[in-house]
N, C-alpha and C positions, 0 to 999 in steps of 0.2 A: 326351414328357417325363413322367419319373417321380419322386415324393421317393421312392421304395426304391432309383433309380440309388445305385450307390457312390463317384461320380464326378459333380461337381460340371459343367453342360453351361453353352453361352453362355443357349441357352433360361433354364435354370431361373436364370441370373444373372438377364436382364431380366424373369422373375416376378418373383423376391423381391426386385428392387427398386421394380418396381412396388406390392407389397403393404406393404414399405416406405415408399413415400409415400402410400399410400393409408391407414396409419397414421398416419402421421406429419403430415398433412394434416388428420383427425379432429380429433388433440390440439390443435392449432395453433388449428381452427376452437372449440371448448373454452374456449382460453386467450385467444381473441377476446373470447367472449361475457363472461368472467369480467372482464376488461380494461377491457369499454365499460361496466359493469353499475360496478364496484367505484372503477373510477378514473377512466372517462369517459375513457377515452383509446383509440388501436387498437394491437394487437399486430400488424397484418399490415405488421411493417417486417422491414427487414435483418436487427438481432442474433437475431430470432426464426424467421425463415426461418433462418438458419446452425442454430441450434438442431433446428428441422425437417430439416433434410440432414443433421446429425448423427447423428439417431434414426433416420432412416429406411437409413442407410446400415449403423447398429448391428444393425435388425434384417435386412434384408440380406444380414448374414455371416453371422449366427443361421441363418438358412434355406437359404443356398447350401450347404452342406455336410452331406448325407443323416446321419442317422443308421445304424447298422451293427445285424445284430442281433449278440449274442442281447439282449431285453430294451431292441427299439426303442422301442416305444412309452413305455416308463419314461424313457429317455433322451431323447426328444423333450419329454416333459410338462417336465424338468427343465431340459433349456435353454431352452423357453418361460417357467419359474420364471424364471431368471438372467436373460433379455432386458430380461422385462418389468420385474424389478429397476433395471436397467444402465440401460433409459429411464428409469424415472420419474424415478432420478438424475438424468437429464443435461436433463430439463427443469422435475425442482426446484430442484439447485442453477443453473443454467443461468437458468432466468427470476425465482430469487428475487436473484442478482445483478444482472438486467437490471432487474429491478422496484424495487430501489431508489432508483435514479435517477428514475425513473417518479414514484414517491412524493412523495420528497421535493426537489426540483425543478418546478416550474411554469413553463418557457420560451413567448413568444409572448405573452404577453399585454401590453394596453394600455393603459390609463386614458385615454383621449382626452378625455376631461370636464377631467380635472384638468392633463393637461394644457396646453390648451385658458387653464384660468385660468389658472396660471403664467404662460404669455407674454406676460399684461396685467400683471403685479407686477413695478415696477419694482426692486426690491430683490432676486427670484429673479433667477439668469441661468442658464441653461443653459449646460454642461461636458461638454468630452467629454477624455478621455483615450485615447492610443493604445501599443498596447504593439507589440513588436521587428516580429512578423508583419507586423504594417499593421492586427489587428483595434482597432476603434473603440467605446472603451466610454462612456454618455451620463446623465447625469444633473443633478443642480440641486446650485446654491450657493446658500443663502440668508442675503446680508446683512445680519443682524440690526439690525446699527450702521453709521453713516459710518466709525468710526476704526478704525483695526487693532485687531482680538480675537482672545482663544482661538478655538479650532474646535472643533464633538462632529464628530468623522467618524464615520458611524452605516453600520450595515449592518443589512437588515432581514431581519424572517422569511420562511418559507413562501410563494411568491409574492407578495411585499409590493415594492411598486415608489417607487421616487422620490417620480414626479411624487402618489402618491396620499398617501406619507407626508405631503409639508413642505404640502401644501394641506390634510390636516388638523391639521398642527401650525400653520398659520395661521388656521386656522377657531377655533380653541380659544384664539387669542392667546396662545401659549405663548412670546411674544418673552422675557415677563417671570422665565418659567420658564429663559431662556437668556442673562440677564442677562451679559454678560460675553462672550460666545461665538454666533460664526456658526454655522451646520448646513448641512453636506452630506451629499449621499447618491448614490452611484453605481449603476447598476443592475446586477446580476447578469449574466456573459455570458448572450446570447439572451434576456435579460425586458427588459420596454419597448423605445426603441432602440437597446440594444448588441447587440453582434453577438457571434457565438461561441455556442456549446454550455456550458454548465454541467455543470460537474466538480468536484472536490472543487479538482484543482490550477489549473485556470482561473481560480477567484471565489477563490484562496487570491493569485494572480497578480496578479489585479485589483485586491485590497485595496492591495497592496504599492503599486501603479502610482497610487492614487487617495490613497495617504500621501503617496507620493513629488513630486504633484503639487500637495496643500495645502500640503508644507511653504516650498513657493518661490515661493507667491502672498505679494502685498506686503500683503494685509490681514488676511492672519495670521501670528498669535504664535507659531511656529515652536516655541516652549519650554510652550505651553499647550493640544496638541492634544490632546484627551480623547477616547480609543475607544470607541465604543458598541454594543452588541449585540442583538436581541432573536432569541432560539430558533435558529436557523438563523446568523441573524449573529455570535452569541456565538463560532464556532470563525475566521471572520477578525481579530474584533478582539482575541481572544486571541493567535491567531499574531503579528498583528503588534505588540503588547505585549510579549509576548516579542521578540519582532527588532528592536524600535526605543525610541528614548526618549519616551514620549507621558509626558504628567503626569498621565493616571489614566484608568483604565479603569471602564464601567460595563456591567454584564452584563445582561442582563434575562431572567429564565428562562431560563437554560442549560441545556444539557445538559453531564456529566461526560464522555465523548467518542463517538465516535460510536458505538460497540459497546454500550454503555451504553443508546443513544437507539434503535438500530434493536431492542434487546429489550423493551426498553422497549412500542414502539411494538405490535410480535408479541402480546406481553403482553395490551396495551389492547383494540389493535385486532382483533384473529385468534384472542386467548383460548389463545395460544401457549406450552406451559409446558414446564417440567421438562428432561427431552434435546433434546427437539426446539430449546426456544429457544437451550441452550448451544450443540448440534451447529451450528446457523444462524447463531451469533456469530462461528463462524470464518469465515463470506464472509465478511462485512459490508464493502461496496466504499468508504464514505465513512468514513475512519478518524476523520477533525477531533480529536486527539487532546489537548482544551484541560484535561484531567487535565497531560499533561506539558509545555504551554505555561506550565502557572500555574506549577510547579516552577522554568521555568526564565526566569520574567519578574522584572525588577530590585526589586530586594526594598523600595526606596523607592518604587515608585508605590504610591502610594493606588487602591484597587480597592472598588467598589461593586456587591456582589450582589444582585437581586432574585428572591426565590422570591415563588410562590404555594400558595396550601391546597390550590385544587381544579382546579390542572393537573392534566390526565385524559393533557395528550400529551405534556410531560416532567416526573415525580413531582417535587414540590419538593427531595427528597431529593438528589435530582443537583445543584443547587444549591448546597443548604447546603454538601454533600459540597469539592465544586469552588471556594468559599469559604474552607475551612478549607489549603486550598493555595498558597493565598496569601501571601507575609508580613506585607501589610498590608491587610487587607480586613476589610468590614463588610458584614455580611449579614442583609437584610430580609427576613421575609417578610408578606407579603401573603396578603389573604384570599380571594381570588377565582381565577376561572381563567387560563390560559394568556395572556390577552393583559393582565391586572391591572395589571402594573408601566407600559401607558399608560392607563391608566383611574382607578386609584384614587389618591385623595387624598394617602394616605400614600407612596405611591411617588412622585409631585410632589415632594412636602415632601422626601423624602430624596434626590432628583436633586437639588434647588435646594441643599437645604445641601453636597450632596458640592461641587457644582460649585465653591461659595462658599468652601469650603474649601481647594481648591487655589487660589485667588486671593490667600488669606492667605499671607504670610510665615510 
């Protein structure tokens, strides 16, 4: 077996594809280490192995077919140029798609503590909701009152669960803060115990299914369901603002949609500027597109924004921005970071009045 053969042999097929995965094994183990180090998670699954037989098969072809002379060697150096191109494509764009999800998604995790307390409060009960499949999505109702009330249906951020929300919203006595209104919260597909993968159209699916499921409980006010968001939660309870009649929504650090948020993040996080960040804007796999939910949600609901000063992980500017979209919206911001709008004073005071406010005639 020779590469000056002119003529492609089965030999030099099962070299270069050996060499092939012998490459393509390298990156992989590479994109491991980066993987456990960055994100604490492993790359050595399925979408990243297809990714690996992709490259490996790309260089492969590169290599089955000898170059000719005159002017081998220049022609070899140059398809080596193009190969090496053609992968790192197919395992940038290739894993900065897969890595989104990665990101921004935390599935599997538990609160056993808090959940734990919940099933001694008699006022939490635990919910579960099931959609067309048979998957089973689970979370907490907490009865604020005996009598039929409003409801916040709340969706939370970044790996934020249920059972750990309404145990610190009762830690804090925030009943007083909910005057008027029970709170639910359902878990994300795959975080605490629902079931399913989280997707962008899975937890868009879920919101709808855990609307559709407050509005025909008898101890809610079917006319005074309030949507609530914090970061990640902001593109469900926007969607479904838009697609349904709730009496007011409240955002909490949003992001303007999701193209916005993953540059954003490149920006912060990666120090990702200029082409590179625009060229990377056109993956971007989680669209959440609550720029054109806000356009297109009923221009009488009342809408409450909260920005903060020193969000470092979505600028307050996406906020304000995604505020001015509204027709009828008011827009706070706050002085602190990312998680501000549950923490500070001033964002209390403006939940309680908003709330209070749609109780008015």
């Amino acid at each position: 077996m020779s590469f000056t053969k002119k003529r492609p042999t089965f030999l030099r097929f099962l070299f270069t594809v050996f060499i092939g995965l012998i490459a393509s094994g390298g990156i992989l183990m590479m994109v491991q280490q980066f993987y456990q180090t960055a994100l604490e998670k492993s790359a050595l699954r399925e979408p990243f192995f297809i990714l690996a037989g992709i490259s490996a098969l790309l260089i492969a072809l590169f290599l089955l077919f000898p170059a000719n002379k005159p002017f081998r060697l220049f022609k070899w150096l140059w398809r080596l140029v193009i190969m090496a191109v053609l992968v790192a494509l197919v395992w940038g764009i290739g894993g900065f798609y897969i890595a989104q999800n990665d990101v921004l998604y935390f599935p599997g995790r538990r609160e056993v503590n808090a959940e734990a307390f919940l099933e001694g409060e008699p006022d939490v009960e635990a919910i579960k909701i099931q959609n067309a499949e048979g998957v089973t999505y689970q979370g907490y109702f907490w009865k604020t009152t005996a009598e039929q009330a409003g409801l916040i249906l709340y969706f939370g951020g970044n790996g934020e669960l249920a059972s750990g929300r309404i145990t610190e919203l009762k830690r804090i006595q925030a009943a007083q803060l909910l005057t008027g209104y029970h709170f639910m919260m359902v878990d994300y597909p795959g975080y605490g115990q629902s079931a399913g993968e989280p997707t962008e159209k899975s937890i868009l699916d879920m919101a709808q299914l855990a609307y559709d499921y407050a509005v025909k409980r008898e101890d809610v006010r079917a006319d005074r369901i309030v949507l609530a968001g914090w970061s990640l939660g902001s593109g469900p309870a926007a969607k479904l603002a838009a697609d349904n009649q709730a009496a007011g929504l409240i955002l909490m650090s949003p992001f303007f949609n999701g193209t916005e948020m993953v540059k954003s993040h490149l920006q912060q996080e990666f120090k990702v500027t200029g082409l590179a960040r625009t060229v990377s804007s056109l993956f971007v796999r989680n669209k959440y597109p609550n720029d054109q939910y806000a356009k297109t949600s009923p221009a009488t609901m009342k809408t409450l924004v909260l920005g903060a000063k020193q969000d470092t992980m979505i600028p307050y500017e996406q906020a304000e921005h995604l505020a001015a979209l509204y027709p009828n919206a008011e827009f706070v911001l706050l002085e602190g970071p990312h998680y501000a709008p549950w923490t500070e004073a001033k964002s209390h005071q403006a939940i309680a009045q908003f709330l209070l406010s749609l109780q008015t005639p």
